[in-house]
N, C-alpha and C positions, 0 to 999 in steps of 0.2 A: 356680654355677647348675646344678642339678640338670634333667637332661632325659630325658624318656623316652620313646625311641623305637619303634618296632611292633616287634613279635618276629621278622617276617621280615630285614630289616633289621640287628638286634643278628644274628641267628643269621650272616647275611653278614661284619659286621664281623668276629667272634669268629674264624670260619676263617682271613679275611685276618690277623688281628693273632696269631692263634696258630702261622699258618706265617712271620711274620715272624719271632716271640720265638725261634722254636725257630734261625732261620738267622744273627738278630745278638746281639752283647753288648752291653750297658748301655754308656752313653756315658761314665758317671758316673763322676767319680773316687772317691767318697764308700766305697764299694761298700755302695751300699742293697740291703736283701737283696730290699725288694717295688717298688720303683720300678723301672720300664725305660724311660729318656727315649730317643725317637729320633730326635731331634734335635739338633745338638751346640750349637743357642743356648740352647735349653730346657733343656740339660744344663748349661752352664754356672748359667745360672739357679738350678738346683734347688743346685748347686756353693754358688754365693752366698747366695743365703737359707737354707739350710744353717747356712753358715761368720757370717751374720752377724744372725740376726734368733733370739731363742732361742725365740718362738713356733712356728714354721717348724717348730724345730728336736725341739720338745718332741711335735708330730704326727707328724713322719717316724721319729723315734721310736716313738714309738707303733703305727706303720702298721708298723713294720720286727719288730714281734713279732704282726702279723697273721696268718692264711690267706690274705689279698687279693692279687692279682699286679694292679700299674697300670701301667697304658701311655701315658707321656705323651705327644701326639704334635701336629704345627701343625694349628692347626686350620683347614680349609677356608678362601678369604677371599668368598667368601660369605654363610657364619656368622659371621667377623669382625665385621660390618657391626652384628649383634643383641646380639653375646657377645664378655668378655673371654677368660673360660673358661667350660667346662661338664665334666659329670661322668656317665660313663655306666655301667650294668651292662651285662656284656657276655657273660659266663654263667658256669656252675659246671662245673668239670671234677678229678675227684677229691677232693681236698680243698681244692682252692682255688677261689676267687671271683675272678674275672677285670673289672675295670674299666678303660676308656677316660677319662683325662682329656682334653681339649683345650686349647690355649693358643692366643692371636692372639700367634704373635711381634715380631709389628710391634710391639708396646705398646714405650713407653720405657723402660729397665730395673726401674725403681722400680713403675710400674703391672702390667709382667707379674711379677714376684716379687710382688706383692698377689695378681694373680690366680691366681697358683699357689699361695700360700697358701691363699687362699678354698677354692680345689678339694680341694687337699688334708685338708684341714676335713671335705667333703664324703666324702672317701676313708675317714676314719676314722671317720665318725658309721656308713658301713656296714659300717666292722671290728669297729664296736662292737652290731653288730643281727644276730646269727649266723643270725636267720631270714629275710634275704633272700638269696634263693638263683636270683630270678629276675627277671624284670620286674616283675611284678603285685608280688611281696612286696618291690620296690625301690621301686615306686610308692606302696605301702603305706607304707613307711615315710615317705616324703616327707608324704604325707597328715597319717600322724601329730606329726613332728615340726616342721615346717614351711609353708611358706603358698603359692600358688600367685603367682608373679609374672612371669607372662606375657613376651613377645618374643618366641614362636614359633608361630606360628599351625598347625603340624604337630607337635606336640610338646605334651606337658604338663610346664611349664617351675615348678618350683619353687625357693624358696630359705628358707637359716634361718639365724637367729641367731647361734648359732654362726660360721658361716662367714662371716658378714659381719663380726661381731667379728676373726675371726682375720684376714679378709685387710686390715682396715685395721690391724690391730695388726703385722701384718708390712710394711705399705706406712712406718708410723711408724718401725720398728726401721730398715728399708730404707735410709730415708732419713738418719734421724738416724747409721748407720756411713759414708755416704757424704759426709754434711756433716763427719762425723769426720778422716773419710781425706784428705779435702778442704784442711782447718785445719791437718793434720800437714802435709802435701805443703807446704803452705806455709812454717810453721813452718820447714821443714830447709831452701827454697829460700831463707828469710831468712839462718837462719843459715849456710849455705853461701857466699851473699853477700857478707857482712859480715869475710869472712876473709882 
């Protein structure tokens, strides 16, 4: 879910998340060159759907030969309450384009690996749109590629196709490695059994 919030606001978050970046390291084993999860559940996470969903795998990719620096971080539980995830601009500093994703960690593992999919979706549809550079031309894009679907009454809350596609295509890979993992573990507790 794409949201967009007033310019004073992003220009506040931007400070805070850019004197974080500069003081911690990436949580991630992975070493994503644009992802900064700061979280260590949602780093696992990002670890897993990663290691096991190849859609996930094919956008982080993607995003990892971007300009974009993303900041994955919990999101508020407040927000919880409206949103899985959301997706923020949060501004341009040199040559890079700085985004906020959010996650509700509470989700069960399978639902927040979709929703981090879904966002990250979001992440690369703006690595893929070199002329957003700000709110208004973040907003823009959203206009053009996407549709307006509401849950925040402070916010103009979009979403697209795309993203929808990929976080149920990663909620399916998600699940169908864990029904896998699942059937082996068994498999070996039989045959370990049986001896």
């Amino acid at each position: 879910m794409f949201s967009s919030s007033t310019p004073s606001s992003a220009f506040t978050v931007a400070i805070s998340i850019l004197t974080v970046v500069l003081s911690a390291a990436p949580l991630d084993a992975e070493g994503f060159h644009v992802i900064r999860v700061l979280d260590a559940s949602l780093a696992k996470t990002l670890d897993d759907v990663y290691r096991v969903s190849p859609s996930a795998k094919a956008v982080i990719d993607r995003l990892d030969r971007s300009d974009l620096l993303i900041h994955v971080v919990v999101m508020r539980p407040d927000r919880a309450r409206l949103f899985t995830g959301t997706t923020h601009f949060v501004t341009r500093s040199g040559e890079r384009r700085f985004l906020r994703i959010t996650i509700d960690e509470r989700l069960p593992p399978d639902r927040r690996a979709a929703a981090l999919g879904h966002e990250l979706q979001h992440a690369a549809e703006v690595a893929e749109a070199a002329f957003v550079v700000d709110q208004v031309s973040f907003a823009a894009l959203y206009h053009d590629i996407g549709y307006e679907s509401g849950g925040d009454p402070h916010a103009n809350c979009f979403e697209t196709p795309a993203a929808v596609r990929t976080g149920a295509r990663v909620l399916a890979e998600f699940r169908a490695a864990a029904s896998s993992a699942r059937r082996e573990a068994r498999a070996a507790a039989s045959a370990g059994g049986g001896r």
